[in-house]
C-alpha positions as semicolon CSV with decimal commas, in nm:
position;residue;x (nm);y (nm);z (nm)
1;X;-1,547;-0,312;2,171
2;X;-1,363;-0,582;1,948
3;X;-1,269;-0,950;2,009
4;X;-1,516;-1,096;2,257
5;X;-1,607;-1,364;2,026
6;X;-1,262;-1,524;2,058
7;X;-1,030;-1,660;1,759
8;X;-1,174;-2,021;1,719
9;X;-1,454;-2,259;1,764
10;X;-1,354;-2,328;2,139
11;X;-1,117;-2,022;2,187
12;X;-1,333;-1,915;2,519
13;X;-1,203;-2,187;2,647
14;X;-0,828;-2,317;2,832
15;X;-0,801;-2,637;2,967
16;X;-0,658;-2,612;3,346
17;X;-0,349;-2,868;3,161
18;X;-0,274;-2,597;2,940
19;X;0,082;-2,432;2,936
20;X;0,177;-2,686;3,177
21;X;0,530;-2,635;3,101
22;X;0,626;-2,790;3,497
23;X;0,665;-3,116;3,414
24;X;0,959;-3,329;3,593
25;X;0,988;-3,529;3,293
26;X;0,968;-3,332;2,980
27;X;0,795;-2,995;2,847
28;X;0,461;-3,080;2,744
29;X;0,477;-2,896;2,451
30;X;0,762;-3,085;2,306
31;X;0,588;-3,419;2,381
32;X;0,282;-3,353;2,181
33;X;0,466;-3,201;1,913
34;X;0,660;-3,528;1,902
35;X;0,306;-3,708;1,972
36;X;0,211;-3,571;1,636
37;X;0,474;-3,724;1,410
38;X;0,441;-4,018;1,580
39;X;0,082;-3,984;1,435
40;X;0,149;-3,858;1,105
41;X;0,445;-4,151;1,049
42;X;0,103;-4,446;1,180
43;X;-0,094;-4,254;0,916
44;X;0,164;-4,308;0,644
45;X;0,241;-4,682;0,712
46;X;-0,144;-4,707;0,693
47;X;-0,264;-4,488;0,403
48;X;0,060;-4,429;0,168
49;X;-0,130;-4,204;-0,043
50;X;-0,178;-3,914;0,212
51;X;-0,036;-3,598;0,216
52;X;0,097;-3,421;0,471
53;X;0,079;-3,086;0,627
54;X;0,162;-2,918;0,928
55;X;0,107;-3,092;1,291
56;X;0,169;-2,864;1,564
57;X;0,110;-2,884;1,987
58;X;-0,172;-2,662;2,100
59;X;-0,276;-2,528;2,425
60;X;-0,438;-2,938;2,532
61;X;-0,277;-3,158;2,265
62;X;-0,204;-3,140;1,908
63;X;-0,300;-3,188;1,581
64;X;-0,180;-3,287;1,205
65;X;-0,384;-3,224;0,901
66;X;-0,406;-3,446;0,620
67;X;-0,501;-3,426;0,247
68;X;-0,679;-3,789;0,263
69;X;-0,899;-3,899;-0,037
70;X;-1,151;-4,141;0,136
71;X;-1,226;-3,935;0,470
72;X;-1,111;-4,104;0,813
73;X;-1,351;-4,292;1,035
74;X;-1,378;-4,329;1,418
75;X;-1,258;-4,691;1,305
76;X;-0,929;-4,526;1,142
77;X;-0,861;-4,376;1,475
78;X;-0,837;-4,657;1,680
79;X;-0,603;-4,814;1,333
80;X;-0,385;-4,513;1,407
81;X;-0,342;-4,563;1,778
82;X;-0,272;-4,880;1,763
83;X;-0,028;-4,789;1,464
84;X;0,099;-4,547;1,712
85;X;0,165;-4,769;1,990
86;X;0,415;-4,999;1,781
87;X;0,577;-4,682;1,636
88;X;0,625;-4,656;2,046
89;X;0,720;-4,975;2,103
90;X;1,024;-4,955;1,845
91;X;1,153;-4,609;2,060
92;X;1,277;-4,470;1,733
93;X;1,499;-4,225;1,804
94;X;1,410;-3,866;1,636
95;X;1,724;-3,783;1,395
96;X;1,763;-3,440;1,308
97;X;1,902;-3,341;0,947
98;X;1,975;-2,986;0,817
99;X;1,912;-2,913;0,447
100;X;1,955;-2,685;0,196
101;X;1,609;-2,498;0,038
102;X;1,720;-2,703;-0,294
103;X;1,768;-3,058;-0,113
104;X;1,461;-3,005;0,098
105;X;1,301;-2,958;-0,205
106;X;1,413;-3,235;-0,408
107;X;1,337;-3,471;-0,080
108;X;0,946;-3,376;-0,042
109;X;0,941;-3,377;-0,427
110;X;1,019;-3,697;-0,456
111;X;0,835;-3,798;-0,166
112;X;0,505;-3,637;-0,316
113;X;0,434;-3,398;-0,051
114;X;0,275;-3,057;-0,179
115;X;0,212;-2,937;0,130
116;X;0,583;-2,929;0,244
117;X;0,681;-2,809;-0,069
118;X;0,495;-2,476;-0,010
119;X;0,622;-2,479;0,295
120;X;0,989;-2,460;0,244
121;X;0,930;-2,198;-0,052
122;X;0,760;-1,995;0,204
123;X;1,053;-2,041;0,481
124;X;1,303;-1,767;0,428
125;X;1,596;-1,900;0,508
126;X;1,872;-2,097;0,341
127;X;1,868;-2,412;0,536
128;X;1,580;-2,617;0,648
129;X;1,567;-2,880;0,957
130;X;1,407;-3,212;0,896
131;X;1,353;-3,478;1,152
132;X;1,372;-3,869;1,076
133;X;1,260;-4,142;1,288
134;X;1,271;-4,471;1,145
135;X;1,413;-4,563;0,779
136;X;1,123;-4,447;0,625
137;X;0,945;-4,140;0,734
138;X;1,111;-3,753;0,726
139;X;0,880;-3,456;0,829
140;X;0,956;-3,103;0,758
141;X;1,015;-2,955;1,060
142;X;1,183;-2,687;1,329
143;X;1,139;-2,881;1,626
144;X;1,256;-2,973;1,915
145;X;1,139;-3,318;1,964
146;X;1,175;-3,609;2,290
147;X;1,471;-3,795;2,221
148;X;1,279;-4,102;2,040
149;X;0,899;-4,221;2,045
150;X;0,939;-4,448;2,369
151;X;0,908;-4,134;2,517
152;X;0,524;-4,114;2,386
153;X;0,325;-4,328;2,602
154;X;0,010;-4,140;2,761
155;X;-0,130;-4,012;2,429
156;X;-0,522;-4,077;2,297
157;X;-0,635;-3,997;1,942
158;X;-0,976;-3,721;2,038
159;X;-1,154;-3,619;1,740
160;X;-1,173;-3,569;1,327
161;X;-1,266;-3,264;1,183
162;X;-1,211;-3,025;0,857
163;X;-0,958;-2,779;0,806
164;X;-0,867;-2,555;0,507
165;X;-0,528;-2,530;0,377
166;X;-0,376;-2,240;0,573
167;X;-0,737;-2,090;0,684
168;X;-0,845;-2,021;0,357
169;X;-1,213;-2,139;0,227
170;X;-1,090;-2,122;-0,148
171;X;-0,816;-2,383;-0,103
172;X;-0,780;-2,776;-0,009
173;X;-1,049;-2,918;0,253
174;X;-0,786;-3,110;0,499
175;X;-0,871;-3,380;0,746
176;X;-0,776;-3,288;1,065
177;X;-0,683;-3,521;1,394
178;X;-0,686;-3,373;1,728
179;X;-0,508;-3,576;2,025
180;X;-0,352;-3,532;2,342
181;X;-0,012;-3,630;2,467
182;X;0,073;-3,598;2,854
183;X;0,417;-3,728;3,088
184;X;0,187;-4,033;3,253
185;X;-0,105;-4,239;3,218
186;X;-0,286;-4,084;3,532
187;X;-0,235;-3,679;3,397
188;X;-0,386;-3,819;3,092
189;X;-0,678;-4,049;3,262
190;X;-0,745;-3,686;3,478
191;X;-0,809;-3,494;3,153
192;X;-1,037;-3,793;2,935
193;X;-1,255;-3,760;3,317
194;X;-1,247;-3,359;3,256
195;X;-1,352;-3,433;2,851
196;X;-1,606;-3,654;2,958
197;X;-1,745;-3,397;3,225
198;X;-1,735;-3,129;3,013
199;X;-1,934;-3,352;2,750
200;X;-2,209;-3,418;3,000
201;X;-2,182;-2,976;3,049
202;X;-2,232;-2,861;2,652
203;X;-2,389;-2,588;2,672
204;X;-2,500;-2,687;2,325
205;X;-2,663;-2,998;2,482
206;X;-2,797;-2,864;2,805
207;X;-2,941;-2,536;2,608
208;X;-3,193;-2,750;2,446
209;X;-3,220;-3,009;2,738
210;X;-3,312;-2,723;2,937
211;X;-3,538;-2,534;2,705
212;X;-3,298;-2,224;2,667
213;X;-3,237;-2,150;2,358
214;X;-3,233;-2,260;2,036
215;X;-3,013;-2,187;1,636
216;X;-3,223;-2,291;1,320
217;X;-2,962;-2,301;1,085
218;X;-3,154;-2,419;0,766
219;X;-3,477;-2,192;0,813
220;X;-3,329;-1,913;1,023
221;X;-2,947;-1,895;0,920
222;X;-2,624;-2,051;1,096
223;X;-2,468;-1,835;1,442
224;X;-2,827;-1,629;1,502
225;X;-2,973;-1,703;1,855
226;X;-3,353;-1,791;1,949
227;X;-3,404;-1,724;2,331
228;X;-3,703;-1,931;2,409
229;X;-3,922;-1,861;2,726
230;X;-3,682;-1,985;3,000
231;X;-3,353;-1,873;2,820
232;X;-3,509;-1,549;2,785
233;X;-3,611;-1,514;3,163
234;X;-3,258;-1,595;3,265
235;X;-3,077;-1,323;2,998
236;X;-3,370;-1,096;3,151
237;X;-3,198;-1,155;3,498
238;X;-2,851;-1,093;3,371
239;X;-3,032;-0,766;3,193
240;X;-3,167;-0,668;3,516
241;X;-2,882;-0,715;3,707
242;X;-2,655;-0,511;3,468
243;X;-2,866;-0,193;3,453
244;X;-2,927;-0,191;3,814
245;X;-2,538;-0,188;3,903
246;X;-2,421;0,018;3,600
247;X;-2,670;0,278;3,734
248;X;-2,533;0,270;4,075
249;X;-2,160;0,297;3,961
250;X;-2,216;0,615;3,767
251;X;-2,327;0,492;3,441
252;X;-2,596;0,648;3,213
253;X;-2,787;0,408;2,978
254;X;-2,792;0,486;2,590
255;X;-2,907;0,295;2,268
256;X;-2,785;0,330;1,959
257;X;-2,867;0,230;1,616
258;X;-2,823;-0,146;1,454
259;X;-2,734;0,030;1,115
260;X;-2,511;0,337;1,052
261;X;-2,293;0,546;0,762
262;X;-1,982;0,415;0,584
263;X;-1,843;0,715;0,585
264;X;-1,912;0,671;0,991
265;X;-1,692;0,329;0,987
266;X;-1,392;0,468;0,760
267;X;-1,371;0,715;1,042
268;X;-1,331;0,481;1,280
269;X;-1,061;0,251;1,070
270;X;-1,332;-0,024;1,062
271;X;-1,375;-0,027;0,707
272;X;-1,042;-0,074;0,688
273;X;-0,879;-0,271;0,958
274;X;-1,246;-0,472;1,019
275;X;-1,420;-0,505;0,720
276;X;-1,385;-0,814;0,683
277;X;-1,608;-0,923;0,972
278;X;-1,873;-0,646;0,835
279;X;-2,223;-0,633;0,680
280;X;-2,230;-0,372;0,428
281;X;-2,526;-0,264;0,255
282;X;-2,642;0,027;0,008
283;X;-2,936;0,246;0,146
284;X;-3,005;0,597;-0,096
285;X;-2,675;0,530;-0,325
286;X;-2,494;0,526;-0,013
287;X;-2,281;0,271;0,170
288;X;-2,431;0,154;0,534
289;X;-2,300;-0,080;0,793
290;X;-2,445;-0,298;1,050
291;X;-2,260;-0,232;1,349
292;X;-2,017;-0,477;1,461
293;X;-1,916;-0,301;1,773
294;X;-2,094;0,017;1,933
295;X;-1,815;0,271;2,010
296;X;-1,853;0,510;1,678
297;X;-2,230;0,527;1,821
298;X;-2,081;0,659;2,177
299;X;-1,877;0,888;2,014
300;X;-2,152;1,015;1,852
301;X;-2,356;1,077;2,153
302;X;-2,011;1,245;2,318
303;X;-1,984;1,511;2,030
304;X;-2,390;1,567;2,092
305;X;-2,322;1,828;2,252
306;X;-2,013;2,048;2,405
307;X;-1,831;1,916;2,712
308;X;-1,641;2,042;3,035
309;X;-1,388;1,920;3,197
310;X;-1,654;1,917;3,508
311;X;-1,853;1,669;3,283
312;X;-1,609;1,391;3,304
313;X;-1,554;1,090;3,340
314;X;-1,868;1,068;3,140
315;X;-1,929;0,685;3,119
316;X;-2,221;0,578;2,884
317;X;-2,381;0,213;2,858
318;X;-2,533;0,003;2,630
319;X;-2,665;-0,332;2,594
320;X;-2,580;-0,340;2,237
321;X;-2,660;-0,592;1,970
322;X;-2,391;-0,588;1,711
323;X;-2,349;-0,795;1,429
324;X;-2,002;-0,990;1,300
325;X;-1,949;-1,175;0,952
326;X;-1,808;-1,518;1,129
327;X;-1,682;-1,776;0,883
328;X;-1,943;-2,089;0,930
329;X;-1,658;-2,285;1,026
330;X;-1,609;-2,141;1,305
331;X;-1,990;-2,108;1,496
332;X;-1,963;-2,285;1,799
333;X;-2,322;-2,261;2,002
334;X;-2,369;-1,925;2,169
335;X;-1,959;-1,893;2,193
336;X;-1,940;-1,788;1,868
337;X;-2,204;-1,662;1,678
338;X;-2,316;-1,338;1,406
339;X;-2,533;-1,150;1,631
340;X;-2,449;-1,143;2,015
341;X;-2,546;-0,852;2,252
342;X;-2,228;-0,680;2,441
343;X;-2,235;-0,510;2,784
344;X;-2,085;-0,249;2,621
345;X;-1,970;0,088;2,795
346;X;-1,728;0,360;2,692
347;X;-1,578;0,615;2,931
348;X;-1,461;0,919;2,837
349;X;-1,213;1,058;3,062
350;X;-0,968;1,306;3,180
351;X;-0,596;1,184;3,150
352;X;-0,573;1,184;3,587
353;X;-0,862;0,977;3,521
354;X;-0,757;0,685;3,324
355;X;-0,595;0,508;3,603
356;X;-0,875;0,577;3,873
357;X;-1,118;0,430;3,592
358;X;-0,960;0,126;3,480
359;X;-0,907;0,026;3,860
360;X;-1,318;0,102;3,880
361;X;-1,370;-0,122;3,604
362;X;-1,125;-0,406;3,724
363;X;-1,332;-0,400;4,059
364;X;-1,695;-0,411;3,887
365;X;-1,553;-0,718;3,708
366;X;-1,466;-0,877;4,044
367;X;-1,734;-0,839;4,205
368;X;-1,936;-0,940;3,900
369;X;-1,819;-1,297;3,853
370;X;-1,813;-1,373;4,260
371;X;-2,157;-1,312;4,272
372;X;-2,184;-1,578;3,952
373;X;-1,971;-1,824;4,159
374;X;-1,654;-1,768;3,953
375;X;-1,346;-1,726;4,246
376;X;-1,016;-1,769;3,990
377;X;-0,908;-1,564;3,717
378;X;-0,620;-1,485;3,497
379;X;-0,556;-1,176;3,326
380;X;-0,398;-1,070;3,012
381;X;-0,243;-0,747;2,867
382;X;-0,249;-0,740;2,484
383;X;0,021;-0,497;2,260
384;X;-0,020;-0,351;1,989
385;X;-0,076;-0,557;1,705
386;X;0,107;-0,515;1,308
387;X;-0,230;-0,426;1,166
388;X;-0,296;-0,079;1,391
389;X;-0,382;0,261;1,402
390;X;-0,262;0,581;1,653
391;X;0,120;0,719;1,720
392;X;0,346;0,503;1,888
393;X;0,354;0,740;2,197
394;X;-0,048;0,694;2,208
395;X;0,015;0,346;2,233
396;X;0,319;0,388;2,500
397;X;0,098;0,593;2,714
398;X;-0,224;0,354;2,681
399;X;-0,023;0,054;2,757
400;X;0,129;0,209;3,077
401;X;-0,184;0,337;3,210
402;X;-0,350;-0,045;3,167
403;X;-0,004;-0,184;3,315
404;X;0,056;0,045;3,616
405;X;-0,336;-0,008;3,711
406;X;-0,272;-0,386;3,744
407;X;0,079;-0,311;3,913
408;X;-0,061;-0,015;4,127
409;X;-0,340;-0,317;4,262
410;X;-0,105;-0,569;4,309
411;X;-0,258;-0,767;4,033
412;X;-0,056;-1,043;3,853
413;X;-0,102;-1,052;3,441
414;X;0,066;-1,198;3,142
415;X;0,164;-1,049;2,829
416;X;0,031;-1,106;2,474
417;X;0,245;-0,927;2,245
418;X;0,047;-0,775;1,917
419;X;-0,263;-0,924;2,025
420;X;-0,424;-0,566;2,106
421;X;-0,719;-0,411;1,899
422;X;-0,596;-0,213;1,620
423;X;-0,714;0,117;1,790
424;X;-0,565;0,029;2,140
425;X;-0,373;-0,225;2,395
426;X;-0,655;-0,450;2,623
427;X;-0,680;-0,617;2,961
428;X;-0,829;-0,940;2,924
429;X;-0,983;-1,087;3,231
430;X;-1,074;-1,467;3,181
431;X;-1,253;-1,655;3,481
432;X;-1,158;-2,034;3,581
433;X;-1,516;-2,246;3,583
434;X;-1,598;-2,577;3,777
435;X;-1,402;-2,756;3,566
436;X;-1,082;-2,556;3,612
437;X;-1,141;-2,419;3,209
438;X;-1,085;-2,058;3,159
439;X;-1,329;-1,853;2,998
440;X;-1,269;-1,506;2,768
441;X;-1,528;-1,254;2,940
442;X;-1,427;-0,905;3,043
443;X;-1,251;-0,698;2,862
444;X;-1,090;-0,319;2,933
445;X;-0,941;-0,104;2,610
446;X;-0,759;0,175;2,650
447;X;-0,817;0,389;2,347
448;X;-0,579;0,729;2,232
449;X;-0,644;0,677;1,899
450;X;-1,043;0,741;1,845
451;X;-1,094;1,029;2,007
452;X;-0,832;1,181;1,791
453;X;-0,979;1,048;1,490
454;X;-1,331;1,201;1,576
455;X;-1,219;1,494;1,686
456;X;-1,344;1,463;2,034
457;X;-1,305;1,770;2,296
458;X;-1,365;1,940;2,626
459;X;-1,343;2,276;2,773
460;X;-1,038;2,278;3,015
461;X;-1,066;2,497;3,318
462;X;-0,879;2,784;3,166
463;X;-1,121;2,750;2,841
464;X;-0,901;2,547;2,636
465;X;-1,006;2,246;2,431
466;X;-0,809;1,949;2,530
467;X;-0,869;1,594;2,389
468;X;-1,022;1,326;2,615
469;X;-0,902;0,941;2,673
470;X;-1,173;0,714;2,602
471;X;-1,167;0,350;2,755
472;X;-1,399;0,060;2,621
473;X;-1,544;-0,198;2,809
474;X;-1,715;-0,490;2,868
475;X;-1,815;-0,685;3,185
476;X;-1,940;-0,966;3,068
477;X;-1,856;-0,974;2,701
478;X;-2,164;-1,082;2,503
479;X;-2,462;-1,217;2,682
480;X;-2,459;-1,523;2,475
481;X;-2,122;-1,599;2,558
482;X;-2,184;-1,544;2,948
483;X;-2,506;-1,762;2,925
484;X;-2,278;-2,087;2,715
485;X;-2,035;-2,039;3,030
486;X;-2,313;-1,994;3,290
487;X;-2,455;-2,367;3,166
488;X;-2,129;-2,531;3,157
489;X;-2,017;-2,333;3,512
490;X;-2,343;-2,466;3,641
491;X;-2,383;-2,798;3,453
492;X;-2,767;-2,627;3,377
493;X;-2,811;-2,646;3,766
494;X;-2,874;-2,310;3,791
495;X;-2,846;-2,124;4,205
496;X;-3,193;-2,069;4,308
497;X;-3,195;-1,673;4,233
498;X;-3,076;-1,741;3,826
499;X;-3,295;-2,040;3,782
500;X;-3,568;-1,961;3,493
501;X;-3,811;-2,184;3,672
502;X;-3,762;-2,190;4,047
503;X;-4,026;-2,382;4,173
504;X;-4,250;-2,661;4,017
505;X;-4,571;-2,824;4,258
506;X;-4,665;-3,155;4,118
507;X;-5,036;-3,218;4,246
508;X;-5,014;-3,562;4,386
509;X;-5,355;-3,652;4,204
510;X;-5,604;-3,501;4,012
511;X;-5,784;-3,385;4,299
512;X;-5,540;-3,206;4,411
513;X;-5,491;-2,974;4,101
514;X;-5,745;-2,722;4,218
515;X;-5,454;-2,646;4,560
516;X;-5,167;-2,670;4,297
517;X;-5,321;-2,398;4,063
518;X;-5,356;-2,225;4,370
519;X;-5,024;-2,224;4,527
520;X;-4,858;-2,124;4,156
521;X;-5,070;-1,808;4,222
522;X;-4,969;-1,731;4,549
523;X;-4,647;-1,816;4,464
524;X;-4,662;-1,533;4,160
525;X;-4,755;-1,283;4,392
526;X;-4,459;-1,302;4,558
527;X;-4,250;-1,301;4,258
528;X;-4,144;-1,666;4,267
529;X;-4,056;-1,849;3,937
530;X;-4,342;-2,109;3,923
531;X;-4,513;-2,391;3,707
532;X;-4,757;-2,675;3,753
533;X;-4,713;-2,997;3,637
534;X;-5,091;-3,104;3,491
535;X;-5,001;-3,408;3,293
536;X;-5,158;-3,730;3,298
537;X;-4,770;-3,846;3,364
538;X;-4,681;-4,082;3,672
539;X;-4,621;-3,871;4,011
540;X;-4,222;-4,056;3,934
541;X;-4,246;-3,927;3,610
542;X;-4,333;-3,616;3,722
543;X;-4,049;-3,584;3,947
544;X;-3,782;-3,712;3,695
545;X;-3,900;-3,456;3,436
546;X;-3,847;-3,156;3,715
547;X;-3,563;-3,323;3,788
548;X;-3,442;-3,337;3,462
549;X;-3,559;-2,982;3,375
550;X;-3,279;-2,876;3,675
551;X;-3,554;-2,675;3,890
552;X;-3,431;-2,607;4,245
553;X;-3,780;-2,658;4,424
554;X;-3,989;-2,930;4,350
555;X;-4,335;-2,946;4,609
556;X;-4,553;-3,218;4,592
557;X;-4,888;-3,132;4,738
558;X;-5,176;-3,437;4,817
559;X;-5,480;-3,398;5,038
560;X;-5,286;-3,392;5,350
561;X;-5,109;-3,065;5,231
562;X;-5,442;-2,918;5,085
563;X;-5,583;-2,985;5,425
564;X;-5,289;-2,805;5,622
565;X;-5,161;-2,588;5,357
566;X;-4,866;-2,717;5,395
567;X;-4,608;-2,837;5,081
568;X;-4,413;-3,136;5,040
569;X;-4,014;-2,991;4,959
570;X;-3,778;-3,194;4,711
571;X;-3,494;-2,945;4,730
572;X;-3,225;-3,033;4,428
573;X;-2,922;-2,953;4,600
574;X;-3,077;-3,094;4,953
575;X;-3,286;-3,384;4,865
576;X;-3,603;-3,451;5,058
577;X;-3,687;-3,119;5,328
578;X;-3,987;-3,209;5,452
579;X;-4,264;-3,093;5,468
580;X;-4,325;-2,742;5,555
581;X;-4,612;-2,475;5,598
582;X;-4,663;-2,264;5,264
583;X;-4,531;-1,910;5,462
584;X;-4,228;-2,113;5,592
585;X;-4,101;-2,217;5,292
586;X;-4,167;-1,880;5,065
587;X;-3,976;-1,724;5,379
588;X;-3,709;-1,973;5,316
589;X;-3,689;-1,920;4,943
590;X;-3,665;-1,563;4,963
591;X;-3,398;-1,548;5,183
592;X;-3,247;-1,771;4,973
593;X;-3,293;-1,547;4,668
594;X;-3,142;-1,223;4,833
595;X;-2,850;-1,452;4,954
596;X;-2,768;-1,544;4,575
597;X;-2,612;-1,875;4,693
């Protein structure tokens, strides 16, 4: 299965603003574009000396990168925006010119801009477009723009970060200056509130707050993932979960190896088409690759052993670990990492079948992410990209069968055009969180192209060999990912059946440790999540540090509770429950549990 890791840093995630095209004043798009001159031009009054590069609108904002000796400051942003705001004030309008390659060029020559040098040898046509606002400052650019900067008022300067030239590690290290731009001051103030939220959410943050998980870079190497006790209970439950429902929807579990033949990859157009994003080694003077994805494994297992048409749809599982060369750049917590673990199934199929198969799969996802608490999605087909493999009718017929399931259930989608894998078109599912972001999870390939490759076959009823359709799939995407978006879905306040710790008793003094130790094993018994708080701490610290630690249940028991066996409840969600007899409240918990509220 390919691209679950996304395409950048924070590519799992959409802001709910994005592609808000709906504006009654102007497209957004063209504001922040226009934002971003206005930013480059308050960079160039300031620092003279900087060079421009390129400054486009993204999904929440925009950026501009800049070839800056002395690196920018949080201090230099608040220069800029104030910068900014007089560039405003003026309402320069935004004049634009068109030029001929040669006058372009002599016009960022003798302005001493590199970058846009490159850039107009690179742009294929005859004339260029340049836009002016101001005396002084020109920009290389297509645009459109707003009619002049008075039209830039809601706008905030975000972050700094590096950037190299055009993606590539070998040339120029950039500055780069994210910002957002929207149509008033209150769409704006609504999406600093949804930054600041979604601050107080990092995964990164809460993972550690929480005691989840954990990346040594320096001793263990950058993008590899350390579960510790409690993150490891709560991928156990997602584990559990999976097995259990893949089982009951027809699946059979399999395991395949972490390392396997080159020749094995050039097969499958990896070495080719991925290689790239692969760890090669030599084992016996002979090539080897850790796998990145699990499907040439699958195939493997399908070509085990002769297969009838009576033997399909034969859909085998895997909770694979698989391992992806990720530039260091771009590691991003458990978003983006080298070694994730995929949910990974391939079905091999009967052409009748496709359709019937990719609905199955559509539902499994829905009723997947409901039971996590996700409601909204968006889906996604994705074409065939440049860089591809498989006849253009293969690619016809796998791109209908994806878009006529969607149609055939009413489904709404958008298309990506050349954003497929190279060996087939995709469904992307993406679910909307608490915070109205949209997440890259589940994932449905429809695949021509492989089987074809392998040689795969079944017996047709007549005795024939016919080739089947093979469809790849992923319900969750990696584990890692669906934990990061789990935390920030949850803000680490986990429902009571997902928490890793479900229940902490605080004694309310040393004597009443002895009835603590005993309700954590009574509480075992009956499979509840459970801890005791021993410390010499405060009984306020105590509570804080559960509270802090985001467990659902906290019971306080003194010699009053001993006495009655009763507990003391401290419910998170409820706040103070009473107090209640020991059966009572296990009977209360379970149902809770099987409820998955």
């Amino acid at each position: 299965m390919e691209g679950v890791t996304g395409s950048s840093p924070v590519a799992p995630m959409i802001c709910p603003f994005s592609r808000n095209t709906d504006s009654k004043f102007m497209d957004l798009s063209t504001l922040r574009h226009s934002c971003s001159h206005v930013m480059a031009q308050a960079v160039k009054e300031l620092w003279p000396d900087a060079k421009l590069a390129i400054g486009p609108s993204i999904d929440d904002g925009f950026y501009y990168d800049f070839d800056k000796q002395e690196p920018f400051s949080p201090e230099d942003l608040e220069k800029i925006e104030s910068r900014m705001r007089a560039i405003v004030e003026k309402d320069l309008a935004f004049k634009k010119e068109d030029l001929s390659k040669p006058e372009a060029l002599k016009l960022f020559s003798k302005l001493g801009e590199p970058y846009k040098l490159e850039l107009i040898s690179d742009i294929p046509d005859e004339k260029v477009s340049v836009y002016r606002t101001g005396d002084q400052f020109v920009d290389l650019c297509r645009g459109p723009h707003v009619a002049s900067t008075g039209a830039v008022k809601a706008f905030k300067l975000l972050s700094i970060a590096g950037a190299y030239w055009h993606g590539i590690e070998t040339n120029p290290m950039l500055q780069r200056i994210y910002g957002t731009a929207f149509d008033s001051v209150e769409a704006l103030k609504k999406y600093l509130d949804l930054l600041e939220e979604a601050k107080k959410r990092d995964h990164r943050k809460l993972g550690q707050q929480l005691e989840l998980f954990d990346i040594y870079h320096d001793e263990a190497g950058a993008g590899l993932v350390f579960y510790l006790p409690k993150g490891a209970i709560l991928r156990d439950i997602l584990e559990t979960y999976e097995k259990k429902e893949h089982t009951r929807r027809g699946y059979q579990m399999v395991v395949t190896p972490h390392l396997l033949k080159g020749e094995l990859w050039k097969t499958s157009g990896h070495s080719d088409y991925y290689r790239q994003n692969m760890y090669f080694l030599e084992i016996d003077e002979k090539e080897y690759a850790v796998k990145p994805m699990n499907c040439p494994g699958h195939i493997l297992i399908y070509k085990s052993k002769t297969r009838s048409y009576r033997d399909l749809p034969l859909r085998l599982f895997e909770l694979g670990t698989v391992y992806r060369h990720e530039k260091s750049g771009v590691l991003h917590g458990l978003l983006r990492v080298r070694s994730f673990t995929q949910d990974d199934a391939h079905i091999f199929c009967l052409p009748e079948q496709v359709k019937p198969e990719i609905k199955g799969v559509i539902d499994f996802v829905f009723d997947a992410m409901q039971l996590f608490g996700f409601k909204d999605f968006k889906i996604e087909i994705s074409t065939r990209p440049k860089k591809s493999i498989g006849t253009d009718e293969d690619w016809l017929q796998a791109t209908a069968a994806l878009r006529e399931s969607l149609d055939e259930k009413k489904l709404s989608y958008e298309v990506n055009e050349g954003e497929g894998a190279f060996y087939g078109p995709k469904i992307d599912i993406k679910l909307r969180d608490a915070l109205g972001r949209y997440w890259q999870c589940a994932t449905i390939q429809c695949d021509f192209t492989l089987p074809e490759k392998f040689a795969l076959k079944y017996v047709k009823p007549d005795g024939k060999e016919a080739r089947p359709v093979m469809l790849h799939r992923v319900i969750f995407g990696s584990l890692e990912r669906f934990i990061g978006t789990l935390i920030e879905h949850y803000a680490g306040n986990f429902p009571l059946w997902l928490a890793p710790e479900q229940v902490r008793v605080i004694p309310l003094k040393s004597d009443n440790e002895a009835y603590a130790c005993e309700l954590e094993e009574i509480f075992k018994k009956r499979d509840v999540r459970v801890s005791v708080d021993l410390s010499s701490e405060t009984l306020n610290k105590k509570i804080r540090n559960a509270e802090l630690a985001r467990v659902p249940y906290i019971l306080v028991c003194g010699p009053r509770e001993a006495q009655a066996r009763t507990v003391s409840v401290r419910s998170k969600s409820k706040g103070d429950c009473g107090v209640l007899s020991i059966e009572d409240f296990c009977r209360q918990a379970a149902e809770e549990i099987e409820q998955k509220k």
